[in-house]
C-alpha positions as CSV (number, residue, x, y, z in Angstrom):
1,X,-10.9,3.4,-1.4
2,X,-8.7,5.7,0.8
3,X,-5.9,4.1,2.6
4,X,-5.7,4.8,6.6
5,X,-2.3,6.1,6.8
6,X,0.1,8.7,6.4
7,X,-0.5,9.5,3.1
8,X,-4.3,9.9,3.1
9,X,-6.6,10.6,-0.6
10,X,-4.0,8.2,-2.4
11,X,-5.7,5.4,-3.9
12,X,-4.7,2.0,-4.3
13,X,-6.6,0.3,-6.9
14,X,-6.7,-3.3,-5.5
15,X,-7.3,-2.8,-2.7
16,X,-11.2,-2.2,-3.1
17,X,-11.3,-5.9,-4.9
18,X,-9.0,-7.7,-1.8
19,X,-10.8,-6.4,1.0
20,X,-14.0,-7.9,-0.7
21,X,-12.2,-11.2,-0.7
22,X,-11.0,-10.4,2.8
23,X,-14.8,-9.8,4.0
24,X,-16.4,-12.6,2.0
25,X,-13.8,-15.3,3.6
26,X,-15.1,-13.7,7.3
27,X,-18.6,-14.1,6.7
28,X,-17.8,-17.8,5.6
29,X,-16.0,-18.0,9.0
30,X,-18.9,-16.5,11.0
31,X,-21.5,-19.0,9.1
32,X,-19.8,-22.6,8.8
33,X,-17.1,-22.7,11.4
34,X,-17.5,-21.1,14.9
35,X,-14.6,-19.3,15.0
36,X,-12.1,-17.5,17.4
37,X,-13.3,-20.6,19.5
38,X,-9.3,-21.3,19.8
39,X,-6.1,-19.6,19.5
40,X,-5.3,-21.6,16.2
41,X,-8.5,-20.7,14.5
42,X,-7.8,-17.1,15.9
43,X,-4.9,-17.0,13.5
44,X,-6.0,-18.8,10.6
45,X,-9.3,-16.7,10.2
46,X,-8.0,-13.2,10.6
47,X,-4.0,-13.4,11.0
48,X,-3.6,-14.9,7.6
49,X,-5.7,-12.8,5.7
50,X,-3.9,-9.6,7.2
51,X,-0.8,-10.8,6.6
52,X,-1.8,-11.7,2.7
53,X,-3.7,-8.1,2.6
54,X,-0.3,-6.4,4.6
55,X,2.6,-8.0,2.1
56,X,-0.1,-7.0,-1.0
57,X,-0.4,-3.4,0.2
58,X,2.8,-3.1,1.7
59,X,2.0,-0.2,3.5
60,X,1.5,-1.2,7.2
61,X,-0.6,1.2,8.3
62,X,-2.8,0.3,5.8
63,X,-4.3,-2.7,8.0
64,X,-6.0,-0.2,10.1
65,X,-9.4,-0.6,8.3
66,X,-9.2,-4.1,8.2
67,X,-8.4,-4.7,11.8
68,X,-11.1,-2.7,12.9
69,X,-13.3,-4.6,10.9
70,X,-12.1,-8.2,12.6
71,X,-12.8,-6.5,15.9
72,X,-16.3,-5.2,15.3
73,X,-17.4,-8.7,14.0
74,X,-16.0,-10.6,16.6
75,X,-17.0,-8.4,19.1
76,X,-20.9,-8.3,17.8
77,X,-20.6,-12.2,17.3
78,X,-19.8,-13.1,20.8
79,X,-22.5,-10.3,21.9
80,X,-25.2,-11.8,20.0
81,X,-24.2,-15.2,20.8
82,X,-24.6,-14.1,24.6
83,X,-27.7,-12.4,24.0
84,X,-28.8,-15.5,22.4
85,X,-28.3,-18.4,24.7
86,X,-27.8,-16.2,28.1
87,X,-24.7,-18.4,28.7
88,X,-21.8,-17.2,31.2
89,X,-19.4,-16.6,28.4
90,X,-19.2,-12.8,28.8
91,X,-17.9,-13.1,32.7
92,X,-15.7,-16.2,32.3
93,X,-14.6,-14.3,29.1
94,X,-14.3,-10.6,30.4
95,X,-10.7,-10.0,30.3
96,X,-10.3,-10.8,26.6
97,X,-13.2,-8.9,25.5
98,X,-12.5,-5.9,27.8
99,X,-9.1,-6.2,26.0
100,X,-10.3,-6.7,22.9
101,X,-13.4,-3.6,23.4
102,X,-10.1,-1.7,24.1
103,X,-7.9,-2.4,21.4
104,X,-10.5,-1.5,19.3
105,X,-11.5,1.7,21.1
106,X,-7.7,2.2,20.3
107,X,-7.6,1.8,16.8
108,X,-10.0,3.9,16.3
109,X,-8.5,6.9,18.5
110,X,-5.0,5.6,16.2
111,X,-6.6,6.0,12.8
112,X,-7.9,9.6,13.3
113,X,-4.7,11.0,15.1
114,X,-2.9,9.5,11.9
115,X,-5.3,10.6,9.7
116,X,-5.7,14.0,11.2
117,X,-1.6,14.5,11.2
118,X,-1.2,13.2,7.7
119,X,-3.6,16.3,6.6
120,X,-1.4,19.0,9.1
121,X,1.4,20.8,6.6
122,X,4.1,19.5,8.2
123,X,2.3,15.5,7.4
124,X,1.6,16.5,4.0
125,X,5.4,17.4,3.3
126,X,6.5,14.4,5.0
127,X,4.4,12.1,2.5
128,X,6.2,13.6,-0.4
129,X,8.2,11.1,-1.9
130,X,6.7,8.0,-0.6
131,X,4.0,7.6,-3.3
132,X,5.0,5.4,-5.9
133,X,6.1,7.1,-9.4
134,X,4.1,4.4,-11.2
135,X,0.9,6.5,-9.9
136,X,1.5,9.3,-11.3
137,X,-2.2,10.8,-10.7
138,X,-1.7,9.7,-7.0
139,X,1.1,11.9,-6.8
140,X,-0.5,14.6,-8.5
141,X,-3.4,14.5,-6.2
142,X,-0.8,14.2,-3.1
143,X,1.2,17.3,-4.5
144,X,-2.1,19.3,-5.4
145,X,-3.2,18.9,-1.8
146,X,0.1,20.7,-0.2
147,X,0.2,23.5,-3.2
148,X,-3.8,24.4,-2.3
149,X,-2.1,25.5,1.2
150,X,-0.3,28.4,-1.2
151,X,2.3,30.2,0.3
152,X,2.0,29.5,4.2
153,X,4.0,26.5,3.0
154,X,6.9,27.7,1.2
155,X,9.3,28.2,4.6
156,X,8.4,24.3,5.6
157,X,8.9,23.4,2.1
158,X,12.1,25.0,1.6
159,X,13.4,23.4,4.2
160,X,12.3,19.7,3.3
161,X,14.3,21.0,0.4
162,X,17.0,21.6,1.9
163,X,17.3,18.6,4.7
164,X,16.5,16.1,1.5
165,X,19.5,17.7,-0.2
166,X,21.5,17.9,2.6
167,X,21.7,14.1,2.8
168,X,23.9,11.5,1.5
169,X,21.7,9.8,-0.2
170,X,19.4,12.1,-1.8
171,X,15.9,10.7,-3.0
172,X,14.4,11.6,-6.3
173,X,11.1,11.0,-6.2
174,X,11.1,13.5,-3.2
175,X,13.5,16.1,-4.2
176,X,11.5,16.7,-7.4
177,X,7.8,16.8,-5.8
178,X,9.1,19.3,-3.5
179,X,10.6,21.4,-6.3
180,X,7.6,21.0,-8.3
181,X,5.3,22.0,-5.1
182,X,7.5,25.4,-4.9
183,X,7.5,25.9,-8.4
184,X,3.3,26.1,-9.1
185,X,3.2,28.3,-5.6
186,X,5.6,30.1,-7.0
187,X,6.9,33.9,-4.8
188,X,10.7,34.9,-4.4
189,X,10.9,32.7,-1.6
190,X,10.2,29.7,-3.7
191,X,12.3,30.8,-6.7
192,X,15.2,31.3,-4.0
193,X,14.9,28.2,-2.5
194,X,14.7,26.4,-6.0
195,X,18.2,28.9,-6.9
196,X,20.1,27.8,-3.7
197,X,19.6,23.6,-4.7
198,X,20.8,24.6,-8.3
199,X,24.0,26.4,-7.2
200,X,24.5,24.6,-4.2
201,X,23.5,20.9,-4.7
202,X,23.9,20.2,-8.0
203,X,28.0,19.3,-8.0
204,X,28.4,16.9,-11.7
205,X,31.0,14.6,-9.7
206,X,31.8,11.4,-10.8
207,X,28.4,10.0,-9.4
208,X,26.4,12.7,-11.7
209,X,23.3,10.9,-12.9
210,X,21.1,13.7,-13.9
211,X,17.3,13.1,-13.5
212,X,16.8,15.3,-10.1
213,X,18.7,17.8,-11.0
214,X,17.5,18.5,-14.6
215,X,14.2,18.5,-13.0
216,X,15.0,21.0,-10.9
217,X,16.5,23.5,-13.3
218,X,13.8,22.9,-15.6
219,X,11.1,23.7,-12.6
220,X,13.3,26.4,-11.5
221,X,13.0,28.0,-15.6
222,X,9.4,27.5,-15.3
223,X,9.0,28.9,-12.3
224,X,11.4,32.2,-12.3
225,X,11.6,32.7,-16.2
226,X,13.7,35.8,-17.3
227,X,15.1,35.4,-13.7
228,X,16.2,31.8,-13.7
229,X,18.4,33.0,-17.2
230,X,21.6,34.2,-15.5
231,X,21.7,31.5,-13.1
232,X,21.4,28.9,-15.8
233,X,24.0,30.9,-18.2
234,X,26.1,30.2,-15.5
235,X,25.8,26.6,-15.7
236,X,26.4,26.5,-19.7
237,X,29.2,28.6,-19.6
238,X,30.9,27.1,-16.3
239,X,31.0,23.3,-17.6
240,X,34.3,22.0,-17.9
241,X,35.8,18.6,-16.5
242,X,34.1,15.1,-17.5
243,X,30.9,16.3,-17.2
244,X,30.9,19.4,-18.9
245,X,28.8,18.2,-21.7
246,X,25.8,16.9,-18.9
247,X,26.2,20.1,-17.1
248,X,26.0,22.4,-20.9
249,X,22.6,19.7,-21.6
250,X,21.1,20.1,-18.4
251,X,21.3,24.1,-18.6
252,X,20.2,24.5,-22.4
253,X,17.2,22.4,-21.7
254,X,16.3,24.3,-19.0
255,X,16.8,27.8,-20.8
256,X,14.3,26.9,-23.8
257,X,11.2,26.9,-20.2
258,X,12.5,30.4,-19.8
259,X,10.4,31.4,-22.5
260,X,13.2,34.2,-22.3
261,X,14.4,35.5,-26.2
262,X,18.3,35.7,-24.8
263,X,17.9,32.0,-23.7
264,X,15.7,30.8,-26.9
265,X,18.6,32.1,-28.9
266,X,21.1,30.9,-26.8
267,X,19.7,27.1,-27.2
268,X,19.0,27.5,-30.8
269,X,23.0,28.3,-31.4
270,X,23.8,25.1,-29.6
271,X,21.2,23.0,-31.7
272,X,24.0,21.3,-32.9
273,X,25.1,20.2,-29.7
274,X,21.7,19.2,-28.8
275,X,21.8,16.8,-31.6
276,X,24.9,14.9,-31.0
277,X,23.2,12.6,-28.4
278,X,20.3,11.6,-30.5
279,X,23.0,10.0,-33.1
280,X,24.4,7.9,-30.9
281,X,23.3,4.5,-30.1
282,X,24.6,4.3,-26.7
283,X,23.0,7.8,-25.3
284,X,20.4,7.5,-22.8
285,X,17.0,7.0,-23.7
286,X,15.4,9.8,-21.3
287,X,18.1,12.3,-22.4
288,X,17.3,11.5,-25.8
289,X,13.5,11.5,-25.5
290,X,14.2,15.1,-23.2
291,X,16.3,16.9,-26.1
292,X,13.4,15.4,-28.8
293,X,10.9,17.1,-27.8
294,X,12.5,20.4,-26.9
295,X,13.7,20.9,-30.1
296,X,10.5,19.9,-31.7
297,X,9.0,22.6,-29.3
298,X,11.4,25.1,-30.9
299,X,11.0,23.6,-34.6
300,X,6.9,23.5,-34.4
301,X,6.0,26.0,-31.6
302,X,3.8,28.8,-32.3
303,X,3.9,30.4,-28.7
304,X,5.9,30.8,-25.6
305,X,3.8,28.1,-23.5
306,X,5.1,25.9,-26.3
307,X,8.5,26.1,-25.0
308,X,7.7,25.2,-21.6
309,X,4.8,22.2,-22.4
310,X,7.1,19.9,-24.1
311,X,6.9,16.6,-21.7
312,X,10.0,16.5,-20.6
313,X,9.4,15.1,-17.3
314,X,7.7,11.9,-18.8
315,X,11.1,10.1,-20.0
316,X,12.3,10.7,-16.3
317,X,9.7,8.4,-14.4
318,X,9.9,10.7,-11.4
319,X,5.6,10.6,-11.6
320,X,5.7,14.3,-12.7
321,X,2.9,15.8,-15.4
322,X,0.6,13.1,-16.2
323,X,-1.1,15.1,-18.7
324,X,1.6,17.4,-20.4
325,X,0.7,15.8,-23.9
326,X,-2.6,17.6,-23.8
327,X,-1.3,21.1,-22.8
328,X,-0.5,22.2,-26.3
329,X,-1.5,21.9,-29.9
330,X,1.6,19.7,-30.7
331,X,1.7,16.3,-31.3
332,X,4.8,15.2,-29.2
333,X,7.3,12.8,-30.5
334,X,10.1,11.9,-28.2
335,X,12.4,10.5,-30.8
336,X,11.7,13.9,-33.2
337,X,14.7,14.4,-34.8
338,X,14.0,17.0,-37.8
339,X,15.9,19.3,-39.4
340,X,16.3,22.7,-37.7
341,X,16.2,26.3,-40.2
342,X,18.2,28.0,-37.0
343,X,18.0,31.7,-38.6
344,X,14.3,30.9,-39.6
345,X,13.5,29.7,-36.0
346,X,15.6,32.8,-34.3
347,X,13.4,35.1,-36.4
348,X,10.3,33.4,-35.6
349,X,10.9,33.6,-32.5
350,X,12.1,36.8,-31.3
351,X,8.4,37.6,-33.4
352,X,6.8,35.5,-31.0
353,X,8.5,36.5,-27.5
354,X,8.5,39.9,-27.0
């Protein structure tokens, strides 16, 4: 069931199941107990269940269907009951059912403004981000509809980019759906936007954690490869200071996505280094599972699109590539740790990569 709010087509999948408990407990209402006879039973027979359904959904908005639902079978319940006994209920009563025929009038008018600015570009690009990574096909589903739009949305994209960047604190979850919207559009525009984040966002202060930004490099390889080479050479060979060794990790997992031969070899003579993390017990477990299954990429891949479908984004929880264990003939293994023939696998590669 589609949620009415702004982010439309994501699915929520209790919510089918609560609103079934949410109209069964109103048809019990309308049956056995006469109610909105008072303000008390007003609130126990539709403010409660909305505010059960509202902390359950969390998203407010999301009350919308519901709401309009309590209206229409209040409103056709006091209408039949006129019809029915030809009281003077409706003109004693006209003020709160002309408010009530109004709020609902309302609503509806409400839910398809939202609904119609949560499908414009600019809604779309606002809703990235505020999916939750734990729905990954959600956010695939959200991010497919804005990279459908092709590129008319790369200048509004670019500049969510930048504004997300831009702030203090900078969000994840959207930073990386935006980068990965750019990325499958692809066009020089959307490599140059992807560029500009790398060399001017990504600092490795103190406060360097890692995820976002080695999502964007690697998105950024994918996207530009032979391109994105110098820029990430950059990276490897800048790294100094207490983070050097993030900064050289970052940039040598991105290379091996360039699918470039400079870049394979480049990563290949740095094997060693790549290694070093997966021996120690206090290294982080995405950063392990990341360098795993590149180098199994390298060790077992038999083409270039081997180099760039090693799930990489899974470790990272950022909701990205649901179904990157299917895209290749390999069986991933995201604590691989093999033995590595480096001349073998320089040969076999340049061979491979022309």
């Amino acid at each position: 069931m589609n949620c009415v709010n702004s982010v439309t087509e994501v699915q929520f999948p209790y919510l089918g199941s609560l609103m079934g408990v949410f109209v069964g407990w109103l048809l019990l209402s309308l049956f056995f107990s006469r109610p909105l006879a008072t303000g008390v039973k007003r609130f126990f027979y539709f403010g409660v269940p909305l505010l059960i359904l509202g902390v359950l959904c969390i998203v407010p908005l999301v009350l919308g269907l519901p709401v309009v639902l309590c209206w229409i079978f209040y409103l056709v319940f006091r209408v039949l009951q006129f019809l029915e006994t030809k009281d003077k209920w409706l003109r004693k009563n006209l003020l709160p059912f002309g408010v009530n025929a109004i709020a609902l009038t309302l609503s509806f008018v409400l839910i398809f403004v939202t609904t119609s600015r949560a499908n414009s570009t600019p809604g779309l690009i606002a809703s990235l981000g505020h999916v939750s990574p734990h729905y990954p096909s959600s956010v695939h589903e959200q991010m497919s509809r804005v990279i459908q739009r092709g590129p008319e949305v790369v200048t509004p994209l670019s500049a969510a980019l930048e504004q997300t960047l831009a702030r203090e604190y900078i969000s994840p979850f959207r930073t990386v759906q935006i980068a990965y919207c750019l990325s499958q559009i692809g066009s020089d525009q959307a490599e140059a936007a992807l560029k500009q984040a790398i060399e001017q966002h990504i600092t490795f202060d103190d406060d360097f954690y890692g995820k976002w930004e080695t999502v964007v490099c690697c998105l950024y390889a994918e996207c530009a490869r032979e391109r994105a080479v110098p820029t990430l050479m950059n990276l490897l060979n800048s790294a100094e200071g207490d983070q050097a060794d993030q900064q050289r990790l970052l940039a040598l997992l991105a290379l091996a996505r360039t699918q470039d031969p400079t870049a394979v070899e480049t990563v290949l003579d740095h094997a060693g280094f790549l290694q070093e993390p997966l021996k120690k017990k206090q290294s982080q477990r995405w950063q392990t599972a990341m360098i795993s299954v590149t180098l199994q990429a390298l060790a077992e891949g038999q083409s270039p699109a081997d180099l760039s479908g090693s799930p990489v984004y899974e470790p990272l929880r950022l909701g990205l590539n649901p179904d990157s264990r299917t895209k290749t003939g390999i069986k991933w293994d995201d604590r691989w740790n093999g033995d590595l023939d480096i001349e073998a696998l320089k040969k076999h590669w340049s061979q491979i990569i022309l």
